[in-house]
N, C-alpha and C positions, 0 to 999 in steps of 0.2 A: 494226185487227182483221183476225187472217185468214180471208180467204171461201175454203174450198176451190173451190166453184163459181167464182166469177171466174178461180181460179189455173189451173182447168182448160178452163175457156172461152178464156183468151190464150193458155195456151203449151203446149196438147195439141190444140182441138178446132181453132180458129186455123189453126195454122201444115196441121196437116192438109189442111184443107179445101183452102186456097191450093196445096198439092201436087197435092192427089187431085183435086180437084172441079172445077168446070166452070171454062173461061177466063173472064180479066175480063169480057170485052165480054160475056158473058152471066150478070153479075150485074146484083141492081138492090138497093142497100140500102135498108132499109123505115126509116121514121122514123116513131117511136108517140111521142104527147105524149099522156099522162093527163092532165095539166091544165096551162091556161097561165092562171097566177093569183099573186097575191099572198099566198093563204093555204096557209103552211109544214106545216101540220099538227106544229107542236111545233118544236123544233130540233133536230133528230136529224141527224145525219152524213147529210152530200149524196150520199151512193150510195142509201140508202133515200126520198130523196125522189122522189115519184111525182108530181110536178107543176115548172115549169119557169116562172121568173119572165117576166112579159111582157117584158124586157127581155133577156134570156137569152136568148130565143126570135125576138127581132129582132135580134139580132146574130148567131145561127146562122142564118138564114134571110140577111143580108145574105152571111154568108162563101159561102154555097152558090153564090147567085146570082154573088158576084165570083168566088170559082171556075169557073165555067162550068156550075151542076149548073142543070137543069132536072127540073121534078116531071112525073110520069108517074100514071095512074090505073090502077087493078088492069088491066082491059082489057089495054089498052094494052103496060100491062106481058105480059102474057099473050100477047097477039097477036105481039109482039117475040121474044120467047122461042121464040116457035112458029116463026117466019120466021126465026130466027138474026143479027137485025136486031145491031147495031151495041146495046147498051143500057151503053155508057162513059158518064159524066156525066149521067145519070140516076136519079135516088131516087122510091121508092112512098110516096107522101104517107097520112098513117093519122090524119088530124087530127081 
């Protein structure tokens, strides 16, 4: 099915941003889990599902961690941002 919105979010607002917008090291990517559960709500195509099997969700959590990512809390994040701190390998936890 095509999402105009996704098509527009990778290969218009994406590549922009990575141009125009602020260097790496002063990003920090947020990660939002609406639910870490078992229940599918129906079987509807995995882009509309709004929750994230507990197993799904320890294996992204393990890739993080063997990638080198550490979680950061809004503060923190914020504090960094403000000091021009180094925030590479970094994500804003929204659990």
């Amino acid at each position: 099915m095509l999402r105009i919105d996704r098509l527009v979010t990778l290969y218009l607002c994406h590549p922009l941003t990575r141009t125009l917008g602020p260097d790496e090291r002063s990003r920090v990517p947020i990660l939002m889990y609406h639910s870490i559960s078992y229940n599918l709500f129906g079987m509807s195509h995995p882009y509309f599902h709004i929750n994230t099997l507990p197993e799904v969700f320890s294996q992204q959590m393990r890739w993080l961690r063997s990638s080198g990512y550490q979680t950061i809390g809004l503060n923190e994040a914020l504090v960094g941002l403000r000091m021009g701190a180094d925030l590479t390998r970094k994500v804003r936890d929204n659990f």
